[in-house]
N, C-alpha and C positions, 0 to 999 in steps of 0.2 A: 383909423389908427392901426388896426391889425394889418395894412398893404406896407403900413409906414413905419412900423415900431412892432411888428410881428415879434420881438424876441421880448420884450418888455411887455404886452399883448397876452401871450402864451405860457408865462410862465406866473405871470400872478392872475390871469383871468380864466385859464383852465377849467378848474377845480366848478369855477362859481357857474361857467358857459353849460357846463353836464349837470351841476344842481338845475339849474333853470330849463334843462329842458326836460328832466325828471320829475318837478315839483311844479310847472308851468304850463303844463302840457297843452292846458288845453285854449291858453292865451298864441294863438297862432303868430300872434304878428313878432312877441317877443321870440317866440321860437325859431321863428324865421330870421331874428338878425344875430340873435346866438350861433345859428346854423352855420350864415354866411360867416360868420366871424372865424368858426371853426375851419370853415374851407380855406378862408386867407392862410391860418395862421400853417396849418399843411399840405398846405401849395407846393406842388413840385418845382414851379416854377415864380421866375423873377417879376417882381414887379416894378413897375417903372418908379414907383415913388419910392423904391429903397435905394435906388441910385442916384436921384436929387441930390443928394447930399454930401455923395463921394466920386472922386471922379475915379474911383478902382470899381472893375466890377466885380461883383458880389453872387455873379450865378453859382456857384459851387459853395458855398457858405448857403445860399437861401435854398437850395436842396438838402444840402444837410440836415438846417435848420428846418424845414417839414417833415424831414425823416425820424430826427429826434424829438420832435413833436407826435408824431404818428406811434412810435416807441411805446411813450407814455401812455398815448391815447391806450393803446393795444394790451397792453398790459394787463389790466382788468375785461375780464371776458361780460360783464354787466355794460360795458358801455357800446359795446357792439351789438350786443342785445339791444340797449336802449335805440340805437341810431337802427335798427331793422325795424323793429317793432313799431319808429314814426314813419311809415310804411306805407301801415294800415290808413296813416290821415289821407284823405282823400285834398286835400289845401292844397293847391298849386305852390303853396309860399312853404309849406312845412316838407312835401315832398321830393321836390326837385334839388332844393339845396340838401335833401339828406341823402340823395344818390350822388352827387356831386362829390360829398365829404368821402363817401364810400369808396369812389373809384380813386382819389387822392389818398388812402387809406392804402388801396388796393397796390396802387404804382409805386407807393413808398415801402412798404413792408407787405410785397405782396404772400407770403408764405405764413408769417402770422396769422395774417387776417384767413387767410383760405380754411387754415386749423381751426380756426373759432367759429367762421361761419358756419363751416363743418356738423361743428357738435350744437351748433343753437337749433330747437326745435321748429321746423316750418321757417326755416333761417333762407335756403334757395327757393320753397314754394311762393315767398313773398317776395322776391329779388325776379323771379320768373313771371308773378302778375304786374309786373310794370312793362310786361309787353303787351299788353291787352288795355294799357290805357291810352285815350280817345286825344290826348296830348301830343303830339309828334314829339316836341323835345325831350319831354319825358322817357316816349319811347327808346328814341334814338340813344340818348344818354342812357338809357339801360341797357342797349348793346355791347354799349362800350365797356360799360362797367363788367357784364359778362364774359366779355374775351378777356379783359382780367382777370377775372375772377377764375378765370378755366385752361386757365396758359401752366401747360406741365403740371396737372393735380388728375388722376386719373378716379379717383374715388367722384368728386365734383362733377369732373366731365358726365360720369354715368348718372348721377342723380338729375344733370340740369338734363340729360338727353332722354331721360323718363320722365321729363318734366311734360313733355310733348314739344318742347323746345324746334324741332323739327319742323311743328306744324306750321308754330309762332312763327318762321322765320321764313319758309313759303309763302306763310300769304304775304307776310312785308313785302318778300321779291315781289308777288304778284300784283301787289298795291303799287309796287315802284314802276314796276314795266319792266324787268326783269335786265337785261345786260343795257337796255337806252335807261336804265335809271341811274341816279347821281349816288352819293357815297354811303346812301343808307343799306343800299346793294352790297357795295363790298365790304361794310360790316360786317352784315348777315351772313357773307361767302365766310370772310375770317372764321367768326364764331363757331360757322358749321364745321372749318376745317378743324380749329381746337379739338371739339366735340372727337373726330373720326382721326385723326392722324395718330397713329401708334397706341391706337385702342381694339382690339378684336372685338370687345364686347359692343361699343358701340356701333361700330362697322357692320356686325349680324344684326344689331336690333335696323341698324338703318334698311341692310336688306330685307329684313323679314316684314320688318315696317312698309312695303311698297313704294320708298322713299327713291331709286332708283328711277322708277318711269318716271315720276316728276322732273329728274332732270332733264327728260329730254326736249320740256318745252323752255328750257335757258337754252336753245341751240337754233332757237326757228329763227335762224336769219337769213335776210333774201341774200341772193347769190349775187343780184346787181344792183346793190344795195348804193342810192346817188347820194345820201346823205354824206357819207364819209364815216370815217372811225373818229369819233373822240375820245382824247383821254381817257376819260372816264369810262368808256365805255371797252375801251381796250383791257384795262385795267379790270371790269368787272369779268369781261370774258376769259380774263387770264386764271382767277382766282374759280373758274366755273368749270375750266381746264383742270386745275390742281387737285381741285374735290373731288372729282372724277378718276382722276390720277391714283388721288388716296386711296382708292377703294380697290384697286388692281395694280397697287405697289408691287414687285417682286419679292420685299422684304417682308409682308402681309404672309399670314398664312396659307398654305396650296388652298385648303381646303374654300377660305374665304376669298381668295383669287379667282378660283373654278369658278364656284355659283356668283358672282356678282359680274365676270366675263358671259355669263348664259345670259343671265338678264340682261344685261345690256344689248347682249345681240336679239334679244326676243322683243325688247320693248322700243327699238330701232334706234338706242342712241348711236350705236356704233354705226350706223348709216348716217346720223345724220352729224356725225365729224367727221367722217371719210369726203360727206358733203364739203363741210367747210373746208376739208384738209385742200379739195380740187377748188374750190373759189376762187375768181379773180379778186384782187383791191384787196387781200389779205395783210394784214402788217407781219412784216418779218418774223417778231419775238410770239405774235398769236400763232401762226402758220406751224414754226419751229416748236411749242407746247403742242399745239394740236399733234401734228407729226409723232411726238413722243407719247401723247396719250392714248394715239391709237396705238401705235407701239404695245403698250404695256394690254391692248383691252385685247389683242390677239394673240401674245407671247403662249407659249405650249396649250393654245385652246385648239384643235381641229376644225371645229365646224369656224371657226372666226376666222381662221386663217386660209381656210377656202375662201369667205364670202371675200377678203381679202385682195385673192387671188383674181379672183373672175372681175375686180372692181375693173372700169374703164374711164379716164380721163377723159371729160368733155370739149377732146381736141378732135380738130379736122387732119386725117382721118382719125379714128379712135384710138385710143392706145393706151395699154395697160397701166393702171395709177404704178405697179413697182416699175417699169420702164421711167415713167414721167420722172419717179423721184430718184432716179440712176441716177439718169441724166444729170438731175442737178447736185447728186452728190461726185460726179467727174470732171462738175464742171468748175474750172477754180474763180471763175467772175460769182460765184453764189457764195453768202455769206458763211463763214467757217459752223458758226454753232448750230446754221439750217445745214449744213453736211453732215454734221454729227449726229444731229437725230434722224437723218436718213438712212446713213449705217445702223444709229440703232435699232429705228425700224426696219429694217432687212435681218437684221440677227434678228429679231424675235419673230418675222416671218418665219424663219430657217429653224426657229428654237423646237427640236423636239416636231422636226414637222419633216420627213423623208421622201413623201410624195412631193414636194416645194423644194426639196433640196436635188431633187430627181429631174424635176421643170427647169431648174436653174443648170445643171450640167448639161442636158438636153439642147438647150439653145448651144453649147459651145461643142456637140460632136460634127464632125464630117458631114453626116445625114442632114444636116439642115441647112448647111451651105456647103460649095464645095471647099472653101479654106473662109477661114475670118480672119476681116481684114483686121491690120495692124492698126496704124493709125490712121485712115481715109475715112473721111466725113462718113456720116451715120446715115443710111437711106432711108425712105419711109418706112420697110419693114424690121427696123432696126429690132433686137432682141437684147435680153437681159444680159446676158453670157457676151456678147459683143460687146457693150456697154463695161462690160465688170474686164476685159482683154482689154480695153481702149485706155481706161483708166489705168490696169497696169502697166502698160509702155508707152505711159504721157511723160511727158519731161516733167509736169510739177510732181514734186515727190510726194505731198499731201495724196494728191490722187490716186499714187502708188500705194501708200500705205492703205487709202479706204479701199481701194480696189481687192488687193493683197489679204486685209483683213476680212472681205464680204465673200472672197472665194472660197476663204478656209475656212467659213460658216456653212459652205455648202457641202463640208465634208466632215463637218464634226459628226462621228459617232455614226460612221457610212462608209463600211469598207467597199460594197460594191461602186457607189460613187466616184472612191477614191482611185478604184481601179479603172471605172471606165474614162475618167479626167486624164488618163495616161494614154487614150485615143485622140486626144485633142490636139491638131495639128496648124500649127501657125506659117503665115507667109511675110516674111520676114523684109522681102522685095520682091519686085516684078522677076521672073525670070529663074529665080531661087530657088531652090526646091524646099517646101514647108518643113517646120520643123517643130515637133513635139512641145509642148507646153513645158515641158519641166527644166528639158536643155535649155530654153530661150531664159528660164527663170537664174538657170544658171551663170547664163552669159549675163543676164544683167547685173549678177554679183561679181563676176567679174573685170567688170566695167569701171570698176571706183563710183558706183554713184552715189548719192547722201545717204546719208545716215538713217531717214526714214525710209527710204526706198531700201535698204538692206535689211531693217529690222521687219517692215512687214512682208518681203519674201522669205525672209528665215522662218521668222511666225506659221506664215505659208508652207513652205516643206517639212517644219515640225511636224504640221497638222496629219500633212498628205502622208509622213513616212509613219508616222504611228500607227502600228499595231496592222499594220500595209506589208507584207515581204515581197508582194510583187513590183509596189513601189520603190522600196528600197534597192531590190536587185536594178531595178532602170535607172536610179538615180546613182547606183555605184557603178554600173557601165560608160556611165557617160566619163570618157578618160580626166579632166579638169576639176572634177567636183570634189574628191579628194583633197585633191593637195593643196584645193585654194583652202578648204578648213580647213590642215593642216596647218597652214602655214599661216591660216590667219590667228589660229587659237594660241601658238607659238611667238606671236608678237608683244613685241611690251609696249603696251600702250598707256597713256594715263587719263583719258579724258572719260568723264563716266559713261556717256554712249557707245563710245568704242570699247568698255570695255562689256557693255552689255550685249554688243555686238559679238565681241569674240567667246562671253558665255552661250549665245545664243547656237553660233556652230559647233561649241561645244557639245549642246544638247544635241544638235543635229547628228553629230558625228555618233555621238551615244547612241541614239534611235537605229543608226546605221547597224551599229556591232548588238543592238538588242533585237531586232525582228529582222534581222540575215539569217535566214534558211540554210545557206550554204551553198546553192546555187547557182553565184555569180562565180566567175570565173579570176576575177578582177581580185573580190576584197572577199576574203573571206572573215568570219568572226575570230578565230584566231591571227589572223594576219592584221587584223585591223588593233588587236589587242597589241598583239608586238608593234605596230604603228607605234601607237600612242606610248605605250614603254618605252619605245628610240626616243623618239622624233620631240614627243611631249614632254613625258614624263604624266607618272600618276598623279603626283601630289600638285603639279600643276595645272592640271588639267580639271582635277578636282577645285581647286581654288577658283579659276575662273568659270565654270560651271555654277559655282555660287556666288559670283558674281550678279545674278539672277536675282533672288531673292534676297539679298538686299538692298537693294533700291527704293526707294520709295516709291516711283511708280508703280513699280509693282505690286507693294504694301495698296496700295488706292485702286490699281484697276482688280485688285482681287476680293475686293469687299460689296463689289456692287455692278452688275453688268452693264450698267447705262454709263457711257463715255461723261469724264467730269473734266474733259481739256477744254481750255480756253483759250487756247492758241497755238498754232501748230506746232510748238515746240512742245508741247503737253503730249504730243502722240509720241506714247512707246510701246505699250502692252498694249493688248487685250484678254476681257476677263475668261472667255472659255481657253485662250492658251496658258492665261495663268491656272486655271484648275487643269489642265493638261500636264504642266510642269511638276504640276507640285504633286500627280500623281505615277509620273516617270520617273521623276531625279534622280532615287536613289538607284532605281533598277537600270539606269543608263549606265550612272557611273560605275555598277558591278560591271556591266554586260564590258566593257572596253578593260577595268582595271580590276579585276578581278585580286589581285595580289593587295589592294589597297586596305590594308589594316591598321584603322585608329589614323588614317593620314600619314602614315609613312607605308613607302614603297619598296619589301624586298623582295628576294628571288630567294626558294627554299629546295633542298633537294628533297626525294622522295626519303632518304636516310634520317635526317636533319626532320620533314616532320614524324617517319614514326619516334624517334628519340622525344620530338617534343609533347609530340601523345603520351606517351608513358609519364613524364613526368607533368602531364597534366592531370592522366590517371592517376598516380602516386599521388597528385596534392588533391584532387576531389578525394581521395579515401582517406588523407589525412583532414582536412575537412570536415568530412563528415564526423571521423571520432572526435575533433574539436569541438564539432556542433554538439554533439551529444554530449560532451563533457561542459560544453556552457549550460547544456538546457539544465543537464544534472545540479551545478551549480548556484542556477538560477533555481532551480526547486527549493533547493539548500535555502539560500538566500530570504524567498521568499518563506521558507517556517520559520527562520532565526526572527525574521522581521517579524512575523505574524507574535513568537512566544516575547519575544522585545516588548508588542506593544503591549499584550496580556501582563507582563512583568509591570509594566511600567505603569497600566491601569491599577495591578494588586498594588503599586508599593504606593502610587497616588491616594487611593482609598485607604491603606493602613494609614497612611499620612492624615491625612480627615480627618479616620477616625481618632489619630491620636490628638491630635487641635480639640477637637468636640470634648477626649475623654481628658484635657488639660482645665479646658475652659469649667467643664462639669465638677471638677474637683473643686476651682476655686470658686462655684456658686455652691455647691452640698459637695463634701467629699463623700461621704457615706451611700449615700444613692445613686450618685453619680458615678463613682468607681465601681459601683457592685454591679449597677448596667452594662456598664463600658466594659467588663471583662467580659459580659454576654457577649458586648459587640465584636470585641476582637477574637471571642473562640467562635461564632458562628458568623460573624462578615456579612450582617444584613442591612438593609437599610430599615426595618422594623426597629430592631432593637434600639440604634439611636434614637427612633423617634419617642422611645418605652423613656431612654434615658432621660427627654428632653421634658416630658411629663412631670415624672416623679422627682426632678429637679424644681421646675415650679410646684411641687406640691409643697414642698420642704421649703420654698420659699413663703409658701402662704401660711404656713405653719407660723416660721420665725416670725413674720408680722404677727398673726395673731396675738403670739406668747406677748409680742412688745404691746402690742393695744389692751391686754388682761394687765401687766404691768402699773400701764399709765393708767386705768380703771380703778385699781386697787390702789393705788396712789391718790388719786381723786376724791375717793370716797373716804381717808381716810384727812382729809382739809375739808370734807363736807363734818364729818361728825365735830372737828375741832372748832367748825362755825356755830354748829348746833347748843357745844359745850359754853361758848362765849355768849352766845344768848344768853342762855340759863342764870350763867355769871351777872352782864347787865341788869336780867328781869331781878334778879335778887336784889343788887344795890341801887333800885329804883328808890327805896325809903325804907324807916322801920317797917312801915305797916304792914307793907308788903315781903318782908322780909320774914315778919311773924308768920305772915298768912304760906308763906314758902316755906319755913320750918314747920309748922303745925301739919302742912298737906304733907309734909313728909314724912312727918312724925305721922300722919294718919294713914296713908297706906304705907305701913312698916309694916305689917301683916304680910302685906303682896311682894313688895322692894323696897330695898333700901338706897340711898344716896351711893353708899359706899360700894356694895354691888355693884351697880351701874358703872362705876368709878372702874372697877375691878376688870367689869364686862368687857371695855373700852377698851381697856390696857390690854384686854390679854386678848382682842382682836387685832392693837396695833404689830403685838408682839409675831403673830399667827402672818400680818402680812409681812412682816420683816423676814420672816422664815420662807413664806412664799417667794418674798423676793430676790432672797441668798440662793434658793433652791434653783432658779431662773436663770441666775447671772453665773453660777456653778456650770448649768447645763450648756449656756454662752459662750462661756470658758471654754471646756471642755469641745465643744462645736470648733473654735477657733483653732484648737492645739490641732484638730484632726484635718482643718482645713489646710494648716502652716503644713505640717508634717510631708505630706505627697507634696506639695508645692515645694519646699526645699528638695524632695528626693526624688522628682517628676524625671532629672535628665538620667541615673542614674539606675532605676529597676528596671527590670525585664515586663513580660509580663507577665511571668509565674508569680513572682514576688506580690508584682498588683494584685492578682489574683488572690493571694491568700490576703493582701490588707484588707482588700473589698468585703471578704469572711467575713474580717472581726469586724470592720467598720458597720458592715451591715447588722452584726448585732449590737451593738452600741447602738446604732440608728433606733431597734427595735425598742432597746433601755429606753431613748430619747421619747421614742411614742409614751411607752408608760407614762413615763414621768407627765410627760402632755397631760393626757387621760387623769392624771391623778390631780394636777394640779385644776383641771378643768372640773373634777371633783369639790376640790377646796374653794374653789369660786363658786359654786353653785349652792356649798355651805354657807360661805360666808357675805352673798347677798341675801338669803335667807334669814341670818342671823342682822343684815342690816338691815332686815326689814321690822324685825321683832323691837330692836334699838329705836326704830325711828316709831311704834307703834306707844314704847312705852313713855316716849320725850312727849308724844303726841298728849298723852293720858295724866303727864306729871303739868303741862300745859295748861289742860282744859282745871286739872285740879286749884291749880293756883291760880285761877282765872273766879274761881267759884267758889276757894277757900272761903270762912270767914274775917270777918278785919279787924276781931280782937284780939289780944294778946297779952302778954306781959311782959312788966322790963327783962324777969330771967329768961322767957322763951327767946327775949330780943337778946336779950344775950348769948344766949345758947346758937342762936341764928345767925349773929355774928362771930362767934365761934366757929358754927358749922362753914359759915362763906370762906373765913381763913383757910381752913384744911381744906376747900374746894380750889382754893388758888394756888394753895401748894402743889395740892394734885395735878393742876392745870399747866403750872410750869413744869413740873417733871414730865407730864405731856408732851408740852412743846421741845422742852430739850429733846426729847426721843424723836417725836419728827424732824428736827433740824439734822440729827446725826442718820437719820434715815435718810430725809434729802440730799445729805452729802452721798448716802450711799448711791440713790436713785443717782445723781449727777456721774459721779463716776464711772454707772454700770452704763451711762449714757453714750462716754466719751469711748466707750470701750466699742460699743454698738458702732460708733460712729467710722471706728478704725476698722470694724470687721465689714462694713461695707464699702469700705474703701478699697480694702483687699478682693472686694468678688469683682469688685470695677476693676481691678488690676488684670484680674483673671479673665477679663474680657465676657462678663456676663452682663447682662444689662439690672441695674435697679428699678424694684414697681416705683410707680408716679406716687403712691402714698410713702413709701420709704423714704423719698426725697425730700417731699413734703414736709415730713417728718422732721424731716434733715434740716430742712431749711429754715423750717418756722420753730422748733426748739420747743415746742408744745407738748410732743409725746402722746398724742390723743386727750391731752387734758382738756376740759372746754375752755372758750376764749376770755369765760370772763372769771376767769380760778383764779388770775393775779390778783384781779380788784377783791373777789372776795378774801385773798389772803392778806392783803394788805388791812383791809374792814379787821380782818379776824384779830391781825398783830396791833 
């Protein structure tokens, strides 16, 4: 179902396929179809049973569709953990499909996964032992997974290639048979190249690691080898080339290019592809890689580019391998890209190498022949320099160009070279009298011939006239060389070769007027300035000169020495003329147009510049006092800004502190204000914090006062319970009625009824006073909170200052009063306790009375109960008219905490409480007893 129904599949079986291999672990068989199931569903690719049913196909939707499955999968970094970690199972059925899911993983969201594998612990040491299992497929399939896993991740690369990675994949080659082995070879090749391409660190560890001489046994191939090249076999030798390549890049570091060019010449790779490079039955595209990899293993090494040198082709008779490979870069029947890396091997023979570049002019002086021929067949003792002449005056112009190009490799960075190549004397025909190498270069430019054949002898005389005077004065003798640049730089052309054409003698012409001594007769460097002023013009002259650098060719061949044409129209530059150019250009274009300022061309008298000196003077010294008047301003500037910010923090903080000393008044004005005038004469951050204090203290205060309040309230519906007992126990019967007047008539010695009566009264009275005195000081509290709150926008802070005084001493009043009243509480539970000792003693009395009496005692005892009742109700009237008071002094409370809310203070969790439940601190069951008591 997951081949057929992958989105129906993956989207509700997900979740359940990772629990199960999570919680099932160790059931292998179900793990293994969980696996497989996983692999369907993030398959990169199509399966034949999802197209049954449509006749559209669906490949781009069913990549999708594993990409966004692999998303999800990636998402949580546990389940890439989970799928390494089934790793460890040694099951052919739990391991193979979790490398599978891996590399599907890997091709769909490869940059994800790389990061995750990354940070999982022992994540590539376990991804690197499925190279050492006894499996092949396994194996294999973990190559593969590897070069994904190590494609552009540079951190990965180096951990797998400390893995020993290296070693692993030597012996594979060695197990396979090395270039006769099939595609498990050019895995290993790929993976090694990941590993080393555009990595230094790796590259050192491979050389330090001895990992170079092992290459040289991928190269033991026979010379007359009957089998033939296979495929396969081309292909592994190509990728055994490229490794090799990596390692002695140009783009590589010198240092890592030196030492792994030594090694290779010590441990005889490089003999043994100089081998192959002479092999017959070679295939084109190996021969053309080989060619370039020697190339690159001899480029500025000395001792390589001797062995090099002395190499000899296993031709009858013998002859020089750089002869053999002339040859077929003149020759136009050999494939264009095998000519290209024959040029480029010759430039990196030539590269940095003056002894080679000395060899190669040497073959083209007089002394080795008496003239070199033109174009007549090549004799047995054909030479280089013969060869690289035959090539320049061939009719195909490719050949011109590589010729053109190889000569002026023999003279880069070679002034003696360059002078002695001006002894080279050519025979142009039988009978003729020879004629110098540079004139003949000349006549062939003006010849009309293609376009290649001009740009690589311009190339060519670039070369030779640079930083040359003796060449220059030859090449400005010669009467025609002139006026053909002239007149060709002066043309208006449109096609882009020609027009790189006519920057190219532009350059020329520059070089001319830059390294003229003055010497010639002909052209002098003034004379040639006025030239180009007539004839040219500066400003076009200029133009077409840069006509040069931009081109894209140019942009391409100046990034990389190694020719990237593919086809003769690709040849235009080369790269040591492009680093030629681009370190003349400017100095050409002075040397000719000296008057050329900002791209306009004028003529100035000696009058006209001092005039323009002085008023260049005059403005540098106006300038200068400018400058010193900005910097003065800028000083300015930067203190206005600096006291701005300082102002701007003071008036921020005065601001605060006035919020804090707002807020503070409307939780305690009195403490709160007498702080806050701290705060604003001394502007600390302490003093707020003194404020923030002593505002909750005064908040703990008021509650308290309210909790003594509702305490004294409480206690005074406790004695009115006590007094209602008393009442009941009496109109129990006569008997007991006798027996309660009689006890009372018996201790009338100790206390009397009425007393008690009296006692009562004048503690309810005592709290009604406490409680006036409370709701006074609440009052009072309130007036002083309103007050600064209505006049908070309005005072300075002198003003505050002085309320803060008085309020502070009122505050001080308020303590007293505390203190006094916390006196009168502590009287008057004392005295509730004496009440509640002698109700205990009148109690136990009329418990123990005796139970006789008489009708008058019974009378007198009903008597006495009457004026108990009376008394009882003038009681209760007093506490109802108290309650009313308590209620009001409530509502009052209720509105002054509304206002600290307003004030933006916060209320305690008991005040709300309070608030909420309407209780007052009274206990919860006071109603019920007030209801029993009414």
């Amino acid at each position: 179902m997951s081949r057929k129904y992958r989105v129906l599949v993956g989207a509700h079986g997900m979740d359940s396929l990772l629990q199960v291999l999570e919680s099932d672990r160790n059931d292998h068989e179900i793990v293994n179809y969980a696996l497989e199931t996983l692999v369907n569903i993030t398959a990169p690719e199509v399966f034949p049973e999802e197209t049954e049913d449509s006749e559209t196909t669906v490949e781009n939707q069913s990549s999708e569709i594993g990409e966004q499955f692999t998303e999800i999968l990636t998402k949580r970094q546990e389940n890439i953990a989970l799928l390494v970690s089934l790793l460890d199972e040694f099951d052919f059925k739990v391991r193979y499909p979790t490398i599978k899911l891996l590399t599907n993983l890997l091709k769909n969201r490869p940059k994800d996964l790389q990061e995750v594998i990354l940070v999982i612990p022992s994540g590539v040491s376990k991804l690197m032992d499925q190279l050492s299992d006894s499996r092949e497929v396994i194996r294999n399939d973990t190559l593969l997974l590897l070069t994904q896993l190590t494609k552009s991740n540079t951190n990965l690369q180096k951990i797998v290639a400390f893995e020993n990675a290296h070693d692993h994949l030597f012996d594979i080659i060695r197990e396979e048979g090395y270039a006769d082995g099939g595609v498990v070879v050019e895995d290993c090749l790929i993976l090694m190249l990941n590993l080393l391409r555009n990595n230094p660190s790796n590259q050192t560890f491979f050389k330090e690691g001895s990992y170079i001489q092992r290459l040289t046994s991928f190269f033991t191939i026979p010379l007359d080898a009957k089998d033939g090249w296979s495929a396969q076999k081309v292909t592994n030798i190509h990728y055994m080339l490229q490794l090799v390549q990596t390692l002695v890049a140009p783009q590589n570091s010198a240092q890592v290019v030196t030492s792994c060019q030594k090694v290779m010449n010590q441990c005889g790779l490089l003999q043994a592809l100089t081998g192959l490079l002479m092999a017959t039955g070679v295939p084109v595209d190996i021969l053309t890689v080989t060619i370039t990899t020697v190339a690159d293993m001899i480029r500025g090494n000395q001792q390589n580019q001797e062995f090099f040198a002395d190499m000899m082709a296993p031709s009858n008779p013998p002859r020089p391998a750089i002869v053999v490979l002339l040859m077929s870069m003149v020759n136009d029947k050999q494939p264009f890209i095998l000519r290209c890396a024959v040029l480029y091997c010759f430039q990196c023979f030539l590269y940095r190498n003056q002894t080679g570049q000395a060899q190669i002019i040497q073959t083209l002086l007089p002394q080795t022949a008496d003239v070199v021929p033109g174009a007549k067949p090549f004799p047995n003792s054909v030479t280089a320099g013969q060869l690289l002449c035959s090539g320049l005056f061939s009719l195909d112009p490719v050949s011109n160009w590589f010729a053109a190009v190889a000569l002026s490799h023999s003279l880069v960075e070679n002034i003696a070279q360059k002078e002695n190549m001006l002894r080279v004397q050519l025979a142009t025909s039988v009978g003729s009298p020879p004629v110098s190498l540079m004139q003949q270069c000349t006549s062939i430019l003006q010849a009309g011939t293609k376009i290649p054949t001009r740009l690589g002898i311009l190339m060519l005389l670039s070369t030779w006239l640079s930083h040359c005077p003796v060449a220059v004065q030859n090449f400005l003798s010669i009467p025609t060389a002139v006026p053909y640049l002239t007149a060709h730089v002066q043309a208006n052309e449109h096609d882009e070769l020609e027009l790189v054409c006519q920057g190219l003698c532009a350059f020329v012409l520059g070089l001319c007027g830059q390294f003229n001594d003055g010497s010639s007769s002909n052209f002098s460097q003034e004379s040639l300035r006025q030239l180009v002023s007539d004839r040219i013009g500066a400003e076009n002259f200029s133009d077409k000169l840069s006509n040069i650098s931009r081109t894209e060719a140019y942009t391409k061949a100046a990034k990389s020495p190694q020719l990237s044409a593919k086809q003769s129209s690709d040849l235009v530059f080369d790269h040591e003329f492009c680093r030629l150019f681009k370190s003349l250009e400017v100095s050409a274009l002075r040397a000719v147009t000296p008057q050329l300022v900002n791209g306009t061309s004028t003529e100035v008298s000696p009058a006209e510049v001092k005039k323009y000196k002085d008023i260049i003077r005059d403005q540098d010294a106006e300038m200068t006092h400018l400058r010193e008047q900005l910097s003065k301003f800028q000083s300015d500037l930067e203190q206005i800004g600096s006291e701005k910010e300082s102002l701007t923090s003071k008036v921020q903080q005065l601001h605060d502190e006035n919020t804090v000393l707002k807020a503070q008044q409307g939780m305690a004005a009195g403490v709160a204000i007498a702080n806050s005038a701290d705060t604003t004469s001394e502007g600390t951050s302490s003093n707020t914090e003194q404020i923030s204090q002593q505002l909750a203290y005064v908040q703990q205060q008021l509650a308290e006062m309210t909790h003594a309040r509702d305490y004294y309230y409480y206690e005074m519906v406790k004695k009115d319970q006590e007094l209602t007992t008393m009442q009941q126990q009496q109109q129990n019967g006569p008997g007991q009625q006798a027996v309660a007047v009689n006890g009372l008539q018996t201790s009338a010695d100790h206390a009397t009824a009425n007393p008690e009566l009296e006692n009562v009264r004048k503690q309810l009275e005592d709290l009604q006073l406490v409680l006036y005195n409370k709701d006074s000081e609440i009052q009072q509290l309130k007036e002083k909170v309103a007050e600064p709150a209505a006049n908070e926008t309005s005072k300075d802070n002198a003003a505050e200052s002085q309320e803060v005084t008085v309020i502070q001493k009122e505050l001080e009043a308020v303590k007293a009063s505390k203190a006094t009243l916390e006196q009168e509480k502590a009287s008057l539970e004392l005295q509730l306790k004496d009440i509640q000792n002698e109700n205990n003693q009148l109690k136990t009395q009329l418990a123990t009375a005796s139970v006789a009496g008489t009708n008058a005692g019974a009378a007198a005892a009903c008597t006495k109960c009457e004026d108990l009742q009376a008394e009882l109700k003038g009681i209760q009237g007093e506490q109802e008219d108290l309650l009313v008071l308590v209620t009001d002094q409530d509502s009052k409370m209720a509105e002054y905490r509304r206002k600290l809310r307003s004030y933006g203070e916060d209320v305690t969790d008991d005040e709300d409480e309070d608030d909420e439940d309407g209780d007052y601190g009274i206990p919860d069951d006071y109603d019920e007893d007030l209801e029993d008591l009414q």
